[in-house]
gemmi code that builds the backbone of each chain (N, CA, C; Angstrom):
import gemmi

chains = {
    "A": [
        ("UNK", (-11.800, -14.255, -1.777), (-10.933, -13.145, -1.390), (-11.114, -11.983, -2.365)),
        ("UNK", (-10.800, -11.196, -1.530), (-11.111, -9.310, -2.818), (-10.188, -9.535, -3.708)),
        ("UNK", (-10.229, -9.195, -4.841), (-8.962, -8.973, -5.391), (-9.264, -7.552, -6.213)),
        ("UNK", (-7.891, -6.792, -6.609), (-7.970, -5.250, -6.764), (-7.627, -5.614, -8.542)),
        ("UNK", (-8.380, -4.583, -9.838), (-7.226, -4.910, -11.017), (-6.932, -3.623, -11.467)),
        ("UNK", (-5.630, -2.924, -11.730), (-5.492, -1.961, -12.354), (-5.139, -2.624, -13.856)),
        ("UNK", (-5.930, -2.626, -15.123), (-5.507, -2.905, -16.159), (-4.573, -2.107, -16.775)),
        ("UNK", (-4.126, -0.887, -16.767), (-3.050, -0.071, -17.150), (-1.918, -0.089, -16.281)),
        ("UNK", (-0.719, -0.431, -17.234), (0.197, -0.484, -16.191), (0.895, 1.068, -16.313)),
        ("UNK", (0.873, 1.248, -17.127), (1.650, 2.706, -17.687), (0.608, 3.446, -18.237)),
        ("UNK", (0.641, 4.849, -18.119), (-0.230, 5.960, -18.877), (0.752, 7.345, -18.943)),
        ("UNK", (0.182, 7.981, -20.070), (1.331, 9.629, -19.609), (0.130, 10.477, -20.156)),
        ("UNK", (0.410, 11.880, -19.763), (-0.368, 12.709, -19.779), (0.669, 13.823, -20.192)),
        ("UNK", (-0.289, 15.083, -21.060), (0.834, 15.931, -21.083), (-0.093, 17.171, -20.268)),
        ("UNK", (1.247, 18.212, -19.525), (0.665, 18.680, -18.390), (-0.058, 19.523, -18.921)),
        ("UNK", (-0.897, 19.925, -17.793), (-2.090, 20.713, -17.710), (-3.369, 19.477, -18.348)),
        ("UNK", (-3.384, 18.967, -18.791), (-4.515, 17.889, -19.702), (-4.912, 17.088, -18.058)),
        ("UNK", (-5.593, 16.263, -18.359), (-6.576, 15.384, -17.435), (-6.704, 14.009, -17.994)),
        ("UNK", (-6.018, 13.294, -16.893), (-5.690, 11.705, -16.933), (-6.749, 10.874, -16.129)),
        ("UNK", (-7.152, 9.578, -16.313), (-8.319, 9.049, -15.727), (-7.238, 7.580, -15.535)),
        ("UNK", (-7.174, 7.100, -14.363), (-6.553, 5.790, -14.156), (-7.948, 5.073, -13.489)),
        ("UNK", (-7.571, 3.739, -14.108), (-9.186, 2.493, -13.775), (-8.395, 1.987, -12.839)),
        ("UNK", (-9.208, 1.352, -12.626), (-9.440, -0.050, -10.799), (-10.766, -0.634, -11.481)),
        ("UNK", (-10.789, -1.719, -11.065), (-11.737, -2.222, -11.015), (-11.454, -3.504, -9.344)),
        ("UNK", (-12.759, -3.888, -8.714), (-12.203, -4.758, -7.791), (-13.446, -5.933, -7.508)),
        ("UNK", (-13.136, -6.921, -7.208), (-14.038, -8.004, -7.213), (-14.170, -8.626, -5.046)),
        ("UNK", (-15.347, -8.333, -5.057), (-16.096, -8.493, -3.716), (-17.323, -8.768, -3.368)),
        ("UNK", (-17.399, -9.494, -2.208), (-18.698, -9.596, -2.277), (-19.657, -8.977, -0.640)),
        ("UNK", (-18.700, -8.183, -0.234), (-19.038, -7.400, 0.250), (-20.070, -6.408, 0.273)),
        ("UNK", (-20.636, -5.262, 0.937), (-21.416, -4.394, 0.857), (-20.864, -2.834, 1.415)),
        ("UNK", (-19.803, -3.566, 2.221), (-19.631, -2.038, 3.218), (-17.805, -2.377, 2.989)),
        ("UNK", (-17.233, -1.401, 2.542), (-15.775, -1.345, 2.283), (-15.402, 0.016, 1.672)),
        ("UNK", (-14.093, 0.330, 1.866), (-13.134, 1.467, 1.549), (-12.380, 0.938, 0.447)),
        ("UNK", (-12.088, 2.261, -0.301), (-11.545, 2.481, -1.491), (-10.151, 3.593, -1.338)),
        ("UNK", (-9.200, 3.206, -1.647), (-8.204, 4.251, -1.730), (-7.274, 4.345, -2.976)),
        ("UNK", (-7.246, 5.507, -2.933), (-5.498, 5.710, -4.588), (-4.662, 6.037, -3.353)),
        ("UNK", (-3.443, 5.276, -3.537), (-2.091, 6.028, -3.319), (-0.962, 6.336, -4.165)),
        ("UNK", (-0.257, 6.930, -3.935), (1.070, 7.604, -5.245), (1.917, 7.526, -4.613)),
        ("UNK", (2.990, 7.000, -4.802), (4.265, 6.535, -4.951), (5.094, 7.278, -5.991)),
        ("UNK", (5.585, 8.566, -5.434), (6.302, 9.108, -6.041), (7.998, 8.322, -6.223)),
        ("UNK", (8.599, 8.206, -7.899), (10.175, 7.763, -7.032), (11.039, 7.649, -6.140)),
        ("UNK", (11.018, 6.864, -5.780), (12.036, 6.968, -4.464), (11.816, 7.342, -3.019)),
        ("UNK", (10.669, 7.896, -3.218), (9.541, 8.676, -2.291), (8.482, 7.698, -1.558)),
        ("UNK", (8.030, 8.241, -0.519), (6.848, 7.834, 0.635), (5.797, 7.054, -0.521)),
        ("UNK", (5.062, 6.516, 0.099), (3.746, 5.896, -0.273), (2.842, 7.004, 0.538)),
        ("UNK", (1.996, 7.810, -0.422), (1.244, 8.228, 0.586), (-0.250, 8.757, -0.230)),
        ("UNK", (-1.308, 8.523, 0.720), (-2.659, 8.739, 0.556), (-2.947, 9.731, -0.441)),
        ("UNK", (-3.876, 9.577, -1.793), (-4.556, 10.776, -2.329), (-5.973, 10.845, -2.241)),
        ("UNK", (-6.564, 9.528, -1.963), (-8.305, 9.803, -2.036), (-8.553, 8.778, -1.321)),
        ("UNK", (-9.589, 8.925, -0.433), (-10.695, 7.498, -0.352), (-12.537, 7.911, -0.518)),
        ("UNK", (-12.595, 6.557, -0.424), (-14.093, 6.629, -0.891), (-14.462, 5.640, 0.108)),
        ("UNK", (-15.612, 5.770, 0.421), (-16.292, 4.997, 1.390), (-17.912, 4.323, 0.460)),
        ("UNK", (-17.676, 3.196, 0.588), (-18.876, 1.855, -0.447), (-20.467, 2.820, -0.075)),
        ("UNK", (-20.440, 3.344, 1.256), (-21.974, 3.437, 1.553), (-22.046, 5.235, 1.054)),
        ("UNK", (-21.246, 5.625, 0.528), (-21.575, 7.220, 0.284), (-21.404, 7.049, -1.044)),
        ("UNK", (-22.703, 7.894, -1.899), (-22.699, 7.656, -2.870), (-22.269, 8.463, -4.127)),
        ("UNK", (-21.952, 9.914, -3.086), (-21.283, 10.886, -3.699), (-19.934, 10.709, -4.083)),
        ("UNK", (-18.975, 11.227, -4.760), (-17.487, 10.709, -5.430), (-16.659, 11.688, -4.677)),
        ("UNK", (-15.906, 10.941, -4.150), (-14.902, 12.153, -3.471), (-14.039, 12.544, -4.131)),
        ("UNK", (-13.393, 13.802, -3.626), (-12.564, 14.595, -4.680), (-11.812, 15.360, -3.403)),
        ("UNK", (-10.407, 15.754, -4.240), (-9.784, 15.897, -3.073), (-8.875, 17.131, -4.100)),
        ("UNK", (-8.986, 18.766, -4.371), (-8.380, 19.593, -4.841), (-8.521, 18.695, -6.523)),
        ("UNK", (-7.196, 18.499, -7.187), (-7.267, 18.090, -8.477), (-7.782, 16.723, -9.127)),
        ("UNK", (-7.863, 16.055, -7.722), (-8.191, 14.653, -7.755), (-9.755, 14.363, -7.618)),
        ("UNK", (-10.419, 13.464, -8.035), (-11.640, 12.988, -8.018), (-11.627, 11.464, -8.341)),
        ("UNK", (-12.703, 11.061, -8.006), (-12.603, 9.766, -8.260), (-14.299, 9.856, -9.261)),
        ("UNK", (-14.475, 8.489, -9.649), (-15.463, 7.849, -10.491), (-15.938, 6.607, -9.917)),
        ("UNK", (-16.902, 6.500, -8.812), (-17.100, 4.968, -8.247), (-18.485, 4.695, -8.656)),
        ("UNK", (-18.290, 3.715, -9.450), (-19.687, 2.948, -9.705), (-19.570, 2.101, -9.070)),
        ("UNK", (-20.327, 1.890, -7.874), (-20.541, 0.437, -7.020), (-21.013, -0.609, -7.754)),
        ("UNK", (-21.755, -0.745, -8.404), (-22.413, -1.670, -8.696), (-21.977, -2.142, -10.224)),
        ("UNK", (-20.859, -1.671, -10.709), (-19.610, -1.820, -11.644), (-18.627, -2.531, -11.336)),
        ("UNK", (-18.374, -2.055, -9.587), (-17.161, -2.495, -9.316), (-16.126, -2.004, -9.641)),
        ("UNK", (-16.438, -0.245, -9.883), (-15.415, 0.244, -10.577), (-15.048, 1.709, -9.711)),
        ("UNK", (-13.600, 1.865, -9.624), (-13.095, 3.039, -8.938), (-11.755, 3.538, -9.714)),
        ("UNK", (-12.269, 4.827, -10.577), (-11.472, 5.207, -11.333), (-10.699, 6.788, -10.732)),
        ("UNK", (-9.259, 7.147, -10.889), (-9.160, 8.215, -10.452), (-8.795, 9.283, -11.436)),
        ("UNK", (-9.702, 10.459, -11.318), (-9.311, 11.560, -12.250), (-8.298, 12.254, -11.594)),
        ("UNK", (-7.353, 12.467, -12.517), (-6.461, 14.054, -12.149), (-6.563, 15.093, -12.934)),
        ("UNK", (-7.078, 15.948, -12.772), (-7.487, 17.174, -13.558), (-5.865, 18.239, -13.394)),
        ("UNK", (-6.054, 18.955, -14.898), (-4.520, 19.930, -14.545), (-3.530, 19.157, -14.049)),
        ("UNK", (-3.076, 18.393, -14.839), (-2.041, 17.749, -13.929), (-0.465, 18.399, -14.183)),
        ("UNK", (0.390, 17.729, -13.187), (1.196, 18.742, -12.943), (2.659, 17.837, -13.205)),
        ("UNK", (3.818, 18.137, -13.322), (4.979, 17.600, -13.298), (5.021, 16.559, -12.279)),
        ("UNK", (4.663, 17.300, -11.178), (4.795, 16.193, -9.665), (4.145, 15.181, -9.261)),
        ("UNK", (2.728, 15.339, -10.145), (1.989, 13.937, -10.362), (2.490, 12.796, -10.485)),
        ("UNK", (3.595, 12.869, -11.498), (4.501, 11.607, -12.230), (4.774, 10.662, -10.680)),
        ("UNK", (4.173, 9.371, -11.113), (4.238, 8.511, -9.786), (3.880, 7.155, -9.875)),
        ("UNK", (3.886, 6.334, -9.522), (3.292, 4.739, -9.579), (1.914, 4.992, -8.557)),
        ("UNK", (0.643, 5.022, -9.058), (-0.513, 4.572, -8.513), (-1.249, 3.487, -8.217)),
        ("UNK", (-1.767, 3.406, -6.663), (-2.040, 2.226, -6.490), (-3.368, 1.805, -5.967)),
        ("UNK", (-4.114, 1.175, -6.381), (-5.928, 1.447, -6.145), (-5.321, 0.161, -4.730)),
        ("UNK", (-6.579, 0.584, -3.685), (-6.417, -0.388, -2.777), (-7.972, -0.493, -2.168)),
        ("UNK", (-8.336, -1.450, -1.575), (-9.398, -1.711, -0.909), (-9.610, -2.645, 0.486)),
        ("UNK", (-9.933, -2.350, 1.264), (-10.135, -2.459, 2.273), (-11.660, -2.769, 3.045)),
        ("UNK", (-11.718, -3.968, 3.517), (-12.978, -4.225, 4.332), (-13.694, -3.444, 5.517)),
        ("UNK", (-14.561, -3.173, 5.552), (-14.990, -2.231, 6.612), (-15.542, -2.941, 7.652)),
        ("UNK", (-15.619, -4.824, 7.840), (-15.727, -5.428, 8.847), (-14.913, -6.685, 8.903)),
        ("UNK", (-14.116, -6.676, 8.416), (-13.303, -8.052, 7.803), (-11.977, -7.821, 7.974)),
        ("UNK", (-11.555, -7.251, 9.165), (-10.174, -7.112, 9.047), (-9.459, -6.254, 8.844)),
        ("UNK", (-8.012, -5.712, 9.096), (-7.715, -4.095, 8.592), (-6.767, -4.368, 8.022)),
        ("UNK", (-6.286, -5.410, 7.159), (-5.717, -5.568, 5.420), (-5.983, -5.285, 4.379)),
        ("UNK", (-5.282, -4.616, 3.661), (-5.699, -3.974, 2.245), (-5.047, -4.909, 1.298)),
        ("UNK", (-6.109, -4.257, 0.326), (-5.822, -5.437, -0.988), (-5.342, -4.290, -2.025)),
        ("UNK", (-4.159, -4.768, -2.669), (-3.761, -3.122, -3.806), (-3.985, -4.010, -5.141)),
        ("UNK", (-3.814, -3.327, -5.869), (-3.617, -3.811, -7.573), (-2.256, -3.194, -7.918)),
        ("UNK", (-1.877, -3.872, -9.181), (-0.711, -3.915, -9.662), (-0.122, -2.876, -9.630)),
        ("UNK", (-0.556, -1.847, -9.685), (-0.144, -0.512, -10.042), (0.083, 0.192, -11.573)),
        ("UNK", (-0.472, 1.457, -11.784), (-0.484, 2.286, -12.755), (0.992, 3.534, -13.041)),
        ("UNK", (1.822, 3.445, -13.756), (3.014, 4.149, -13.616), (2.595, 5.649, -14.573)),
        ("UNK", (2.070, 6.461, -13.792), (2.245, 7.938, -14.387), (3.348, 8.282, -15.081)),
        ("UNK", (3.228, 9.203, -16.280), (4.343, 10.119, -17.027), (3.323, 11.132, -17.193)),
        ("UNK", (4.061, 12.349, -17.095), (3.621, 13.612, -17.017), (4.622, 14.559, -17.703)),
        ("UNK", (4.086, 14.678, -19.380), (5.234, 15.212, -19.912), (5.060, 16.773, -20.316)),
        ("UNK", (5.698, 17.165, -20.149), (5.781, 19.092, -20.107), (5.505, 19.355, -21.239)),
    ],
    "B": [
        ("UNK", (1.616, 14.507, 12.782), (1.636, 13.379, 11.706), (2.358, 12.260, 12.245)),
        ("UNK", (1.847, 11.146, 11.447), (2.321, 9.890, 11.553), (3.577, 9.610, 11.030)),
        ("UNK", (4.226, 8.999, 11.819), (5.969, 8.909, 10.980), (6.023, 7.150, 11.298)),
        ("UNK", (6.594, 6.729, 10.672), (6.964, 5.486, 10.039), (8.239, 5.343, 9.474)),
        ("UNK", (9.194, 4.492, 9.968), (10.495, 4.822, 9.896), (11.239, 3.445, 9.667)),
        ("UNK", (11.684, 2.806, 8.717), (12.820, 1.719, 7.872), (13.607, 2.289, 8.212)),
        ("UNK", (14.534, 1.175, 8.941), (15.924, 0.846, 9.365), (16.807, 1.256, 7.884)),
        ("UNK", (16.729, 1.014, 6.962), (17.850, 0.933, 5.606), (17.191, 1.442, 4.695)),
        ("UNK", (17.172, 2.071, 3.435), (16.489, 2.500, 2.676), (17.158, 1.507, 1.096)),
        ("UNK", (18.424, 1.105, 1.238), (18.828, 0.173, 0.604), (19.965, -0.742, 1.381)),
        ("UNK", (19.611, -1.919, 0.762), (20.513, -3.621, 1.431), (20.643, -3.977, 0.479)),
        ("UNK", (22.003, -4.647, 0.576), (22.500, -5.760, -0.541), (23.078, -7.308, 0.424)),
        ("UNK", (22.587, -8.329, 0.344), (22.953, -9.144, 1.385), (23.827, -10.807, 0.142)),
        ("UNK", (23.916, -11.425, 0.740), (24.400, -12.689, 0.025), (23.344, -14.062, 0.082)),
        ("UNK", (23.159, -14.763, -0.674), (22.324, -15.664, -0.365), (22.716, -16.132, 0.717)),
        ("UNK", (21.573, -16.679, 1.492), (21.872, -17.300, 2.590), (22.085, -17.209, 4.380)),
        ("UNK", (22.209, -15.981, 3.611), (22.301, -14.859, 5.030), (21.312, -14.069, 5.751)),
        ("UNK", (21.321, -13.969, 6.976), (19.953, -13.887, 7.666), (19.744, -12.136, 7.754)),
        ("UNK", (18.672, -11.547, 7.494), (18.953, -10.293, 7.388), (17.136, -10.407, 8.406)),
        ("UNK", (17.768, -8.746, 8.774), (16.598, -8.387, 9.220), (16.160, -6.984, 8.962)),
        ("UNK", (14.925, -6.469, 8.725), (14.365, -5.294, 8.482), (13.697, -4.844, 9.754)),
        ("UNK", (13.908, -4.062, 9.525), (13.345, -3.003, 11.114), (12.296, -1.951, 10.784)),
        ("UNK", (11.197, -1.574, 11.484), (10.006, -0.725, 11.072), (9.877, -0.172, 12.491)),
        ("UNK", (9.729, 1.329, 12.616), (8.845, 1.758, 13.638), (8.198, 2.461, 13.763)),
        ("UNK", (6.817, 2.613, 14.150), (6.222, 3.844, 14.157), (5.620, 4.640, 15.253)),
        ("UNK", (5.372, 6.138, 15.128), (5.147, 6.634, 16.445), (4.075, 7.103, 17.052)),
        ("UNK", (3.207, 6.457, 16.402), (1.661, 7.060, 16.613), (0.934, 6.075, 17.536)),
        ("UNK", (1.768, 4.797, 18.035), (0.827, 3.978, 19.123), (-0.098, 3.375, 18.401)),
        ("UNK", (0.301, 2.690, 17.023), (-0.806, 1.842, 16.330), (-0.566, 0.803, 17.126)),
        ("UNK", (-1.747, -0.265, 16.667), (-1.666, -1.371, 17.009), (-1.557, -2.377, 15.512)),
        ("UNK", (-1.852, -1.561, 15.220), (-1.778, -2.955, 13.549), (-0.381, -2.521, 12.872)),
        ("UNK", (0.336, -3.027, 12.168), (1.467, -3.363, 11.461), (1.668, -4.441, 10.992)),
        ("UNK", (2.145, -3.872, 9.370), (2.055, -4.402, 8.391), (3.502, -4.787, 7.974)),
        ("UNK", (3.953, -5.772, 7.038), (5.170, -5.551, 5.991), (4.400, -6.716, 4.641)),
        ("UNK", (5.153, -5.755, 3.945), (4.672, -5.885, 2.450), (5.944, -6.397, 1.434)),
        ("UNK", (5.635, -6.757, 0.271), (6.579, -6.792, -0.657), (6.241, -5.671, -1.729)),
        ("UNK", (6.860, -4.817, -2.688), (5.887, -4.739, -3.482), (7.240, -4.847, -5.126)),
        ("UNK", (6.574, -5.691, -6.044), (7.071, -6.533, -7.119), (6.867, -5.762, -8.365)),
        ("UNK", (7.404, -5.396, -9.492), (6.499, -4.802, -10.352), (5.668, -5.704, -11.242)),
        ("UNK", (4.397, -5.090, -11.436), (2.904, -5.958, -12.046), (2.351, -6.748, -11.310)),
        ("UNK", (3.218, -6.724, -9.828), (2.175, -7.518, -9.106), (1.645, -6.483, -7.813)),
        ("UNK", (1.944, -5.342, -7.761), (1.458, -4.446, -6.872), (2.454, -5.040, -5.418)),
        ("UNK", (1.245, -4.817, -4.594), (1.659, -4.653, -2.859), (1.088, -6.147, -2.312)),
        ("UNK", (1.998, -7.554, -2.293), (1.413, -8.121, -1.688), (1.672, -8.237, 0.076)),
        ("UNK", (0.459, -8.465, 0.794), (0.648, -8.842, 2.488), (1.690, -10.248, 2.764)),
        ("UNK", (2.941, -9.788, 3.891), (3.841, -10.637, 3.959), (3.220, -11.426, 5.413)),
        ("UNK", (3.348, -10.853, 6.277), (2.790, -10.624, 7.390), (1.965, -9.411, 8.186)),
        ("UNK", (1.500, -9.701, 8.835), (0.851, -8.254, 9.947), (0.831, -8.681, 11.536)),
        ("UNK", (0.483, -7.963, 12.058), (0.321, -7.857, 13.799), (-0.810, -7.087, 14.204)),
        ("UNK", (-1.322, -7.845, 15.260), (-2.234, -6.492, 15.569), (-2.158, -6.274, 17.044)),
        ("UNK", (-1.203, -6.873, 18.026), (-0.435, -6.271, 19.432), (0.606, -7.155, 19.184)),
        ("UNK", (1.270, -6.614, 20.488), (2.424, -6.561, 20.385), (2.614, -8.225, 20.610)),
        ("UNK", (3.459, -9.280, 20.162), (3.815, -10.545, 19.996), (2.441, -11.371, 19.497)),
        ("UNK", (1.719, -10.726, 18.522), (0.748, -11.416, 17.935), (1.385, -10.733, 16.641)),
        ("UNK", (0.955, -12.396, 15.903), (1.211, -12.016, 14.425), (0.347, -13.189, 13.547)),
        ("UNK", (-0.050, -12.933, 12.209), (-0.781, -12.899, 11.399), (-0.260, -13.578, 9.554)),
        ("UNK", (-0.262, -14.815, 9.629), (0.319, -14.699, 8.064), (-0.464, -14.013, 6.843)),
        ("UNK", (-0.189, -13.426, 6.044), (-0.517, -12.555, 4.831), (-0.612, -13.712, 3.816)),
        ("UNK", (-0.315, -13.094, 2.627), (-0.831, -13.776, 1.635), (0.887, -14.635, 1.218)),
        ("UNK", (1.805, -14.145, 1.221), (3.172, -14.998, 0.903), (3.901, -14.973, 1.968)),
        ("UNK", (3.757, -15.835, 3.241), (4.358, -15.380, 4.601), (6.204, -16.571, 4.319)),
        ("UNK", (5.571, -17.423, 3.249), (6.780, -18.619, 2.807), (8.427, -17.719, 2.770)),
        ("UNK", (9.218, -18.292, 4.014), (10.485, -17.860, 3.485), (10.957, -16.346, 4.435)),
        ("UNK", (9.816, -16.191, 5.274), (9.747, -14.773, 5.939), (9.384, -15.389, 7.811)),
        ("UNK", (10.192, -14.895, 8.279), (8.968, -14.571, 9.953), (9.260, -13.368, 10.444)),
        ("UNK", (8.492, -13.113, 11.263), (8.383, -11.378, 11.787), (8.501, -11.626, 13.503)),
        ("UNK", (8.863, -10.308, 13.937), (8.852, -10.346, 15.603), (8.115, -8.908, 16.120)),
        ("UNK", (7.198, -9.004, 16.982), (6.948, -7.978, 17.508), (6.886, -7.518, 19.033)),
        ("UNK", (8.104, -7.552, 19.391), (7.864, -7.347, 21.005), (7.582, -6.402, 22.118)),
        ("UNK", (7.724, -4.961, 21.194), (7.322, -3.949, 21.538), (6.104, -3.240, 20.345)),
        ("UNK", (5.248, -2.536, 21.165), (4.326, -1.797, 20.070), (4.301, -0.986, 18.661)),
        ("UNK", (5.986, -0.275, 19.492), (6.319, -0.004, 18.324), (6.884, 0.038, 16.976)),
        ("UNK", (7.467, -1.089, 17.558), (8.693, -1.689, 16.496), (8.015, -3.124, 15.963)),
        ("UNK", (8.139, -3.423, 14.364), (7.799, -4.605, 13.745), (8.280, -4.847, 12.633)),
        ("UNK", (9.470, -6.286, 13.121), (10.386, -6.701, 12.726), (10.151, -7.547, 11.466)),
        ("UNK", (10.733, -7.542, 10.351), (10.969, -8.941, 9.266), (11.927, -9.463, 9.230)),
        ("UNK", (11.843, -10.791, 8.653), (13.378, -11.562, 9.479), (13.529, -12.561, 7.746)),
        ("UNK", (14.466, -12.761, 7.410), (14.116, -13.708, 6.434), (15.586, -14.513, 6.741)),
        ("UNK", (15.249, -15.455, 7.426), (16.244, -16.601, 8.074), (17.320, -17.009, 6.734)),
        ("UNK", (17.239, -17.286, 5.777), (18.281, -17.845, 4.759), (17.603, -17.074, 3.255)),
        ("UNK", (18.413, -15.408, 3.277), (18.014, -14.919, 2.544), (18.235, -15.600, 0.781)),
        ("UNK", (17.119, -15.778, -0.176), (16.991, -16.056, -1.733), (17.079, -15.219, -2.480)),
        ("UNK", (17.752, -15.465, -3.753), (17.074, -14.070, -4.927), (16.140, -13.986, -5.531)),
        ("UNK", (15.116, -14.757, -5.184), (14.091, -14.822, -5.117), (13.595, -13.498, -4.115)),
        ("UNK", (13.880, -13.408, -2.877), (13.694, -12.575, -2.026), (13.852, -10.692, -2.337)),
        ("UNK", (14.727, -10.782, -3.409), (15.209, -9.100, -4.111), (13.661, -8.703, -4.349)),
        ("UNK", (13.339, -7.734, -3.172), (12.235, -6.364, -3.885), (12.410, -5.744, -2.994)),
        ("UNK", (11.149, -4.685, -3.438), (11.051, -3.734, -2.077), (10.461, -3.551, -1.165)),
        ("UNK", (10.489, -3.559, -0.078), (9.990, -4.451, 1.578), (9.226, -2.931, 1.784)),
        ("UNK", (8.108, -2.998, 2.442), (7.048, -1.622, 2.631), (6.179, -2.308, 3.918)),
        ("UNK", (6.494, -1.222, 5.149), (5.995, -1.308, 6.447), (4.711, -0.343, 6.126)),
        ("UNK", (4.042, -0.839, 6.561), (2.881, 0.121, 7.115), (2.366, 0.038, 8.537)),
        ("UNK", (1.485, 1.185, 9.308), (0.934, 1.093, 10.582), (-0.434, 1.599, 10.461)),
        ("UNK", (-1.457, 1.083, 11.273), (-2.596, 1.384, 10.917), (-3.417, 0.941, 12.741)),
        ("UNK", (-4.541, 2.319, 13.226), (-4.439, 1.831, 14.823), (-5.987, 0.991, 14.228)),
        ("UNK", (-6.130, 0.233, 15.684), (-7.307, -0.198, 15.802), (-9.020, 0.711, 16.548)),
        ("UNK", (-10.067, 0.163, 16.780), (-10.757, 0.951, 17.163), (-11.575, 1.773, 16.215)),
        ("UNK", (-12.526, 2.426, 17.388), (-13.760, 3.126, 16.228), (-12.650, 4.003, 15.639)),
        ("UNK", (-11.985, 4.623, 16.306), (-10.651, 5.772, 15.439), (-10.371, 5.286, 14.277)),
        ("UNK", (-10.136, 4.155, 14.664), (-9.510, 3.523, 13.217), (-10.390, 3.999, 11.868)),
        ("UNK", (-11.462, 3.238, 11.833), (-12.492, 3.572, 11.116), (-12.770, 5.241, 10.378)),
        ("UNK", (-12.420, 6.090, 11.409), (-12.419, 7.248, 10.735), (-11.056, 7.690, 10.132)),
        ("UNK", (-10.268, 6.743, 10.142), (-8.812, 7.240, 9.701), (-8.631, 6.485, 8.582)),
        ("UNK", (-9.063, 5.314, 8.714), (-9.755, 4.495, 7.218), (-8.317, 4.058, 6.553)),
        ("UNK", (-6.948, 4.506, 6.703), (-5.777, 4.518, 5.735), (-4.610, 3.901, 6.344)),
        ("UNK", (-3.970, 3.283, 5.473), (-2.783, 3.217, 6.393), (-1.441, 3.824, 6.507)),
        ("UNK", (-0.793, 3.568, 6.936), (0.826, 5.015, 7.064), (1.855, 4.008, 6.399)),
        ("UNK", (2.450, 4.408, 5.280), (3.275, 3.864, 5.189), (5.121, 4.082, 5.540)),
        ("UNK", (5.985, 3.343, 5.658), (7.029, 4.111, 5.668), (8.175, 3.868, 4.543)),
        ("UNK", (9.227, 4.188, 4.538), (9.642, 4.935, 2.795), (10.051, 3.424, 1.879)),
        ("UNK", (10.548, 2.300, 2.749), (10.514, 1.426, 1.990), (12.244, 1.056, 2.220)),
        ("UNK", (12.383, -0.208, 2.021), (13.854, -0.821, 1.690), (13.734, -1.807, 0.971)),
        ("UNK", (15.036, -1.372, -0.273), (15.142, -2.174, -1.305), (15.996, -2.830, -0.778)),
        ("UNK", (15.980, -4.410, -1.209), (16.800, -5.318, -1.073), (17.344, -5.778, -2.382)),
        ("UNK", (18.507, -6.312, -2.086), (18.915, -7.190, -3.022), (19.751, -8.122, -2.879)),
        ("UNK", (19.464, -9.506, -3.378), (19.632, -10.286, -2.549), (20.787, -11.102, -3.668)),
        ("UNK", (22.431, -11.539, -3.551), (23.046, -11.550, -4.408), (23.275, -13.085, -4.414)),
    ],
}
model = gemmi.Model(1)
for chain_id, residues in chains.items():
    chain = gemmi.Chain(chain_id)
    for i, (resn, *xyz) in enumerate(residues, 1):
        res = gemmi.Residue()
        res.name, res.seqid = resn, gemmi.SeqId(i, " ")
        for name, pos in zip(("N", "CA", "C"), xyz):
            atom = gemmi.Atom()
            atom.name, atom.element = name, gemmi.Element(name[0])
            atom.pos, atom.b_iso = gemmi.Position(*pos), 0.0
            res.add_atom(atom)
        chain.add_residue(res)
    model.add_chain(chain)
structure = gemmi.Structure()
structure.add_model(model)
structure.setup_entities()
């Protein structure tokens, strides 16, 4: 079975600076999706990036980017300029691209974003 | 946009007592999800569906069953609620199909905390 690891459970950043949260995920797959989501307090779960296993370029999405070394096993997310509203619980997830449409998350990473 | 919508946003129930969580969403998925999510242990799969009165055990289905009798609505049921059972319950919807594939994500909706006394 996949399994997802965020080794940081907590990180803070002070704003405007640039924070890097790890994933790492174990598969033996070839063809699969990669996603961060943020979980703001109290707030929605909702989408900031995906990455797709067969593109080898890093997607980036406005302040966000990612870092995927496939062959690491590693999907890290940058936030560049970060902002007050960043502050959130992040959650690396992965997903099979023929195996089903269940995602696998990791523990989660708890943003601080201090002014 | 996709909306995804929990019955309660917070519950407090008594051991023992049968509670149920309610999820619906309006985009005509076919897959639906409910989740736990624990802190340090992330988002684990409770159950899923992928039509309507088909369902799927997840990774901790122990202590939980689900109902789905319409498309849009997908129910969690936890027959003799534990405190063991206290977290926070997270629906998601996600459709099937080549669409799917280009939508790649799933919808979540805002979540209900339980607590189970």
């Amino acid at each position: 079975a996949q399994t997802v690891t965020q080794s940081q459970p907590e990180m803070s950043v002070q704003e405007a600076e640039t924070v890097t949260l790890s994933c790492t995920y174990d598969t033996s797959e070839s063809d699969y999706y990669l996603f961060w989501y943020k979980q703001p307090p109290s707030r929605q779960m909702i989408l900031v990036i995906r990455q797709e296993a067969y593109k080898q370029q890093n997607a980036t999405e406005n302040r966000f980017s990612v870092n995927f070394q496939k062959a690491a096993k590693s999907f890290s997310l940058k936030i560049s300029d970060s902002q007050l509203g960043d502050a959130a619980m992040y959650f690396c997830a992965y997903r099979s691209a023929t195996q089903g449409d269940d995602m696998r998350f990791g523990a989660g990473t708890r943003l601080t974003v201090k002014p | 946009d996709v909306k995804v919508t929990q019955s309660s946003r917070y519950l407090v129930k008594r051991t023992g007592e049968k509670v149920f969580l309610e999820c619906v969403q309006d985009m005509d998925h076919e897959n639906m999800f409910w989740y736990r999510q624990d802190p340090g242990l992330g988002l684990r799969l409770i159950y899923f569906s992928y039509d309507v009165k088909m369902k799927e055990k997840g990774d901790i289905p122990e202590g939980y069953s689900v109902s789905r009798e319409k498309k849009e609505r997908f129910s969690l049921i936890l027959e003799s609620a534990s405190t063991n059972q206290t977290s926070m319950y997270l629906c998601a919807s996600f459709p099937s199909g080549v669409f799917a594939y280009q939508q790649e994500t799933q919808y979540f909706g805002p979540g209900t905390r339980l607590l189970v006394l």
